[in-house]
N, C-alpha and C positions, 0 to 999 in steps of 0.2 A: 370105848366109851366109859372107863372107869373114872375116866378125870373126871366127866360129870356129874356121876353119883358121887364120888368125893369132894367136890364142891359145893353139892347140893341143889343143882341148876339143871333147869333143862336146855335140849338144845340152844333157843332163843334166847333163851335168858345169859346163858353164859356170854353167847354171841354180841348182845347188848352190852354185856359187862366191859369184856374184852374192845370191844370198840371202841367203848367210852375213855377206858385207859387209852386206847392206841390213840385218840382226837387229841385227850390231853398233853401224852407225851410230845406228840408232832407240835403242838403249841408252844410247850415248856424248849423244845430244840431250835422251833425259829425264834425264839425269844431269847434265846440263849444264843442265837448268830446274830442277831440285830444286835443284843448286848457286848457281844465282839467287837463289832464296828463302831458302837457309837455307847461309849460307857455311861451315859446319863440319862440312860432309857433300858427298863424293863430291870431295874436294878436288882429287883426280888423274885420278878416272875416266873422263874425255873424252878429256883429253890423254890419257895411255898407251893409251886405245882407238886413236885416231888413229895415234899415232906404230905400234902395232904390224898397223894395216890397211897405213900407207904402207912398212912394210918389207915386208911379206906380198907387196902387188903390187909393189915392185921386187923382189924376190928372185925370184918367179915371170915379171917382165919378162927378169932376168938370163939363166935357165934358156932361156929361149925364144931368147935371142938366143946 
């Protein structure tokens, strides 16, 4: 359970955290196979999921440190 005192979360909370990323990614991935097949839909939706998961955890990295 180190990861969570290192994080700063408790059980629940982490578990919220972590879900909430894994909903997004799953979103950002079928957005990203729909965008496969049909290039004039979800042009951006991957990428801007991405880029605001990776600010989310460096911003919450910052705070911690």
């Amino acid at each position: 359970m180190n990861h969570l005192k290192e994080a700063g979360m408790t059980y629940f909370q982490h578990m919220r955290h972590a879900m909430q990323i894994s909903i997004l990614l799953f979103i950002a991935a079928t957005c990203c196979a729909i965008h496969s097949l049909f290039p004039f839909v979800f042009k951006k939706t991957a990428s801007n999921t991405i880029k605001y998961l990776m600010n989310n955890v460096i911003s919450r990295q910052i705070q911690r440190d």
